[in-house]
C-alpha positions in Angstrom: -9.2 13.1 -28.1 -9.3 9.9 -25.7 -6.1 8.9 -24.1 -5.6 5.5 -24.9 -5.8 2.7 -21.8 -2.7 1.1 -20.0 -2.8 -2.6 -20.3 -5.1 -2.7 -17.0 -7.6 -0.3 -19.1 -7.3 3.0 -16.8 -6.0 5.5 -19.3 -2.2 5.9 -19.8 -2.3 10.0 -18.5 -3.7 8.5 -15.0 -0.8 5.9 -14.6 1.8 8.2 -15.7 0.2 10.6 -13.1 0.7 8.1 -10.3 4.4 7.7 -11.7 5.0 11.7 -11.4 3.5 12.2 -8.2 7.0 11.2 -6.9 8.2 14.3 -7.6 6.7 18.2 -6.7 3.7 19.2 -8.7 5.5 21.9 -10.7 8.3 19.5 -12.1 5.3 17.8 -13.5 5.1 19.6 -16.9 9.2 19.4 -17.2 8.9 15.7 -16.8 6.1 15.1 -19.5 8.6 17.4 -21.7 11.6 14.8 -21.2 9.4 11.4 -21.7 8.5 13.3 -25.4 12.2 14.4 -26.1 14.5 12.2 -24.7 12.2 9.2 -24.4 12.3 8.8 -20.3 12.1 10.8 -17.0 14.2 10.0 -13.8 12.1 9.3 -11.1 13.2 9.2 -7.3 13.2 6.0 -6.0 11.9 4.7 -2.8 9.0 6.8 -1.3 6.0 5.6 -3.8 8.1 2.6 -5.4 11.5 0.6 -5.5 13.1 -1.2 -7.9 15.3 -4.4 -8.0 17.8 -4.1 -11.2 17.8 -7.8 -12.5 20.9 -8.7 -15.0 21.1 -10.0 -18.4 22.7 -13.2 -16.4 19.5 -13.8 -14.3 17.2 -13.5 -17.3 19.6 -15.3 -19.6 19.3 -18.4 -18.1 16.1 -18.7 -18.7 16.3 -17.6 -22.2 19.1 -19.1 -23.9 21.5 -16.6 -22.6 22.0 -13.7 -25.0 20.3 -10.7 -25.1 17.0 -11.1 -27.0 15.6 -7.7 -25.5 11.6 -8.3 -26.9 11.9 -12.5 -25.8 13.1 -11.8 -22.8 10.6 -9.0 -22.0 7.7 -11.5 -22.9 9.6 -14.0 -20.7 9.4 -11.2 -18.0 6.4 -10.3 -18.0 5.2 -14.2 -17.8 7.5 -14.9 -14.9 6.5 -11.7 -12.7 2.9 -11.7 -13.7 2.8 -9.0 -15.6 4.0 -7.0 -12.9 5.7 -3.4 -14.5 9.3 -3.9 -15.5 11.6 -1.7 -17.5 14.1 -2.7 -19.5 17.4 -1.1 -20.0 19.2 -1.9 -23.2 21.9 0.1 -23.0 23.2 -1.8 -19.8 21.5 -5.3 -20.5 19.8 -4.9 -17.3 16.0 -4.9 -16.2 14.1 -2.9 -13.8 11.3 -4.9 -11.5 9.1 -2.0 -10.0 8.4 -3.0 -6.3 6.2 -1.7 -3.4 8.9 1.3 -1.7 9.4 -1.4 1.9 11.3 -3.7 -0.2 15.1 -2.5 0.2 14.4 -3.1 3.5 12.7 -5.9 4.2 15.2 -7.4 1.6 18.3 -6.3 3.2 20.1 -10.1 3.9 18.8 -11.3 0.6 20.4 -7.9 -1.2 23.9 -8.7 0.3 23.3 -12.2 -0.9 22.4 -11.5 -4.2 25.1 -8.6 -5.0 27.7 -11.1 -6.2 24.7 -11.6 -9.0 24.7 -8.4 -10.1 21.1 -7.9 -8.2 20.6 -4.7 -6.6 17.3 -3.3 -4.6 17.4 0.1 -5.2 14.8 2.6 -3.1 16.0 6.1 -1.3 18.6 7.9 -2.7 18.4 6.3 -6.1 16.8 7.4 -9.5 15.3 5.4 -12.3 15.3 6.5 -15.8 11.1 5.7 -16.2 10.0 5.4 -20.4 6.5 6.7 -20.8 4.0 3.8 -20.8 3.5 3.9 -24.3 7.2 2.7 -25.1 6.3 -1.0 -24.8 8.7 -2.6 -27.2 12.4 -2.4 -28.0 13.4 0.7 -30.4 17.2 1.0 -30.2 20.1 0.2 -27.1 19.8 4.1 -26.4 15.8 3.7 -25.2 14.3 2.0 -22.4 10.9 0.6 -22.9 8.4 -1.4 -20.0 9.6 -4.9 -20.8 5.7 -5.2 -19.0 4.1 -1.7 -18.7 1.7 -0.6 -15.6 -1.5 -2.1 -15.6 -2.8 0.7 -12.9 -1.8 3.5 -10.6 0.3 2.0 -7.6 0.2 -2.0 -9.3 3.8 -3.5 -8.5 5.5 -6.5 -8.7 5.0 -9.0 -5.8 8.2 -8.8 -4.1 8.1 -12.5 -3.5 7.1 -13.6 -7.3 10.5 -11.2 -7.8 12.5 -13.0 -5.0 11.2 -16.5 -6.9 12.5 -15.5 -10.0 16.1 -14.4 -9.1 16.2 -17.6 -6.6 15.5 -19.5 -10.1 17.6 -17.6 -12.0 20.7 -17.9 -9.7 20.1 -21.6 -9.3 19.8 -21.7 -13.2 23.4 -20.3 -13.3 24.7 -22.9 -11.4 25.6 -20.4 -8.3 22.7 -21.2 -5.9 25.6 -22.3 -3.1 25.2 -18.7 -1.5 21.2 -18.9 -1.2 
């Protein structure tokens, strides 16, 4: 049976590859066995990608405010290009995957953008990753990919990411810091 293509049209199995490769080759199968049964694998941050944790604040203000998971993952995916972001219901909070440089190239902005609620999160850090099919909002207890990987290794531009908190925090009416 074909495996049905990421949004980028290389087949889901390849991308999800990429996303494993973070960790050693025989946690591989253990992995694929938590994205079936509890619906995401953690992932060490920091060595093939990062991620900047974006609040329900940032994206509200953009959105009317409250938390409209599946509006705000549209508006998300508009506003970083489709770049691959995960969203985190549970916690209101959103996931911008970034190349693995970006914690430190970003380090003034991070301290900047703390009071926020933004954190760049790379070494040291997991990520609770949702196989690639979970593209839409199920339930407050699942994460989904508010804008799933379009290809092995395709991130968010970490300025298009840096634009869109900037925005966001001038949005809020708290852009005296930046």
């Amino acid at each position: 049976m074909p495996v049905p293509p990421a949004s980028g049209g290389l087949p889901v199995e390849l991308v999800e590859e990429w996303l494993l490769s973070a960790l050693p080759a025989e946690a591989h199968r253990t992995a694929r066995l938590d994205w079936d049964r509890h619906g995401a694998v953690f992932l060490p941050l920091g060595a093939l990608f990062s991620a900047v944790r974006l609040p329900e604040a940032i994206v509200g203000a953009f959105t009317g405010g409250r938390w409209e998971p599946q509006r705000q993952a549209d508006w998300l995916a508009e506003a970083l290009e489709d770049g691959p972001v995960i969203a985190e219901p549970r916690y209101h909070r959103w996931y911008a995957l970034v190349p693995a440089g970006v914690p430190t190239t970003w380090r003034d902005a991070v301290t900047d953008w703390r009071d926020q609620d933004v954190e760049v999160l790379g070494r040291g850090f997991h990520l609770g990753v949702p196989p690639l099919t979970a593209t839409a909002y199920v339930s407050a207890d699942r994460s989904f990919w508010a804008s799933p990987m379009c290809g092995a290794g395709v991130l968010c531009a970490p300025l298009t990411v840096a634009r869109v908190i900037a925005a966001g925090v001038h949005a809020m009416g708290r852009d005296e810091r930046l």
